[in-house]
C-alpha positions in Angstrom: 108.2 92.3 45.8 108.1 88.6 44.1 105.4 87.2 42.1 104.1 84.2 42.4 102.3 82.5 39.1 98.8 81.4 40.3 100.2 77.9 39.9 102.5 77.5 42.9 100.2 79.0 45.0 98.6 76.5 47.4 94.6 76.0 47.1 92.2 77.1 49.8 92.2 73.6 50.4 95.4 73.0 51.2 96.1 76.0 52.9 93.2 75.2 55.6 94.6 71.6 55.7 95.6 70.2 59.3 99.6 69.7 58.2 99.6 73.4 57.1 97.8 74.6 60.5 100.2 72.3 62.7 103.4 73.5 61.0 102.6 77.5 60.9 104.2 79.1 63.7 101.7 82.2 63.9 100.9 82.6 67.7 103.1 80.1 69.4 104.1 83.1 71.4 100.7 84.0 72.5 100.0 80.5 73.2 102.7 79.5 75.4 102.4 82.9 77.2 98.6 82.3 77.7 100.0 78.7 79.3 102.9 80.0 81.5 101.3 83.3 82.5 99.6 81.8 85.5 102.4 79.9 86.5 104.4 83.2 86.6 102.4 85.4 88.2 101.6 82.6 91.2 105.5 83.0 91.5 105.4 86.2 91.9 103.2 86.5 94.2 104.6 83.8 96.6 107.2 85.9 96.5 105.9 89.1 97.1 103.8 87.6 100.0 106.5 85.8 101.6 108.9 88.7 101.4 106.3 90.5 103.5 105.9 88.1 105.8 109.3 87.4 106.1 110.3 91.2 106.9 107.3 91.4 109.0 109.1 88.5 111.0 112.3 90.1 111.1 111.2 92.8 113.3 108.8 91.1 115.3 112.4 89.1 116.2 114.5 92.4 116.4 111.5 94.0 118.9 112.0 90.8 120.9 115.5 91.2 121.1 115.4 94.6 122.2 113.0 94.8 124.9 115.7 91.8 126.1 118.4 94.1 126.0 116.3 96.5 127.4 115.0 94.8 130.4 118.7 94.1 131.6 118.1 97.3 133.8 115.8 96.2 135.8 116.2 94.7 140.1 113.1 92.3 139.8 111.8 90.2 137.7 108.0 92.6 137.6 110.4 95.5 136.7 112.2 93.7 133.9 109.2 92.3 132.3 107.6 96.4 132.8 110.8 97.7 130.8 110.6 94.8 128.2 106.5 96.0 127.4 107.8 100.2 127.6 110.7 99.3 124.9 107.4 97.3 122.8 105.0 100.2 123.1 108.5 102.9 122.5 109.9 101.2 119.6 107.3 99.1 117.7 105.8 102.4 115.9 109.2 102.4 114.0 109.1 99.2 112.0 107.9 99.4 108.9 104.3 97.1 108.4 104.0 96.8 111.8 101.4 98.1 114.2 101.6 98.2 117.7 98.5 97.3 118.5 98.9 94.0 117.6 101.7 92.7 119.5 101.3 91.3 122.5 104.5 91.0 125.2 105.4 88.3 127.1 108.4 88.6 129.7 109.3 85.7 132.4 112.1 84.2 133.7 113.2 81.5 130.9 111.5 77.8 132.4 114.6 76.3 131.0 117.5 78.3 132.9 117.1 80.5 135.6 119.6 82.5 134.9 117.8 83.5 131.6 115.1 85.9 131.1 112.7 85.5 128.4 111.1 87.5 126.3 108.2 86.9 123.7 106.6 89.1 121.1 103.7 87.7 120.0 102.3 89.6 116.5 99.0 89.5 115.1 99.5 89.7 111.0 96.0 89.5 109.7 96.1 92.6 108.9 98.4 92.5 106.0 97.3 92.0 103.0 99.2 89.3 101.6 96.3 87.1 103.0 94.3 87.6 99.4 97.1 85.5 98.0 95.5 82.8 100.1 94.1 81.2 97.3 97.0 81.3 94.7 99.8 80.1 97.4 100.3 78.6 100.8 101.1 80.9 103.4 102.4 80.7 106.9 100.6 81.2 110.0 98.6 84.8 110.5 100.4 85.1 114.0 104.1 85.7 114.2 105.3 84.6 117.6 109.1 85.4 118.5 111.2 85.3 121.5 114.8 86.7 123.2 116.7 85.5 126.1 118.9 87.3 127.9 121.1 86.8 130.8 119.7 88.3 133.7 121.5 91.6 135.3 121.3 93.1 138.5 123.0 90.4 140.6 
């Protein structure tokens, strides 16, 4: 341990001086953590919220897709769209953050081609809760609308 004669040590007056406040480093840390904290934590919870929705989306998309392939069996047009809503209502339980309640099933001939038949999955996501980050981040519509086409079979 080092002594130091009461002569080089600074006076209470110095030592509370502005110079000596604005060059000691004490608590920078804390400082610009208290500054980028915020920041940070609205990044991660964009990211969090959008990687919900995002999944969510993926297989409202990949229920839409199926109940395409699926409605390839039927003769008419009433049958396909009946075996597009059973392969909904079958498979939607198995998606992770989705409930099948929510989704709604649309299934027409494509108004574009009509060789095409079109399917639509239409998913209410107010349910989830990344809405409470509503505040912190923008955030994408609270209904997820996706759609398949497929040829049609049966010919």
């Amino acid at each position: 341990m080092r002594i130091v004669p009461p002569a080089a040590r600074p006076n209470r007056a110095q030592a509370c001086s502005l110079k000596a406040r604005l060059r000691d480093a004490r608590g920078a840390a804390a400082v610009e953590f208290a500054l980028l904290a915020p920041v940070l934590l609205m990044m991660i919870a964009g990211v969090v919220a959008y990687g919900l929705y995002f999944g969510l989306a993926n297989s409202v998309q990949q229920l839409a897709a199926d109940a395409a392939r699926a409605s390839v069996a039927g003769l008419s047009d009433a049958e396909r769209a009946q075996l597009a809503s059973d392969r909904v209502a079958a498979s939607a339980g198995s998606y992770v953050l989705l409930d099948p309640a929510r989704a709604t099933v649309t299934a027409r001939p494509s108004p574009a081609n009509a060789d095409l038949f079109e399917v639509q999955v239409a998913y209410d996501a107010s349910a989830l809760a990344i809405w409470s980050f509503g505040g912190l981040v923008p955030l994408p519509t609270k209904t997820i609308v996706r759609s398949a086409s497929i040829q049609r079979g049966g010919y």
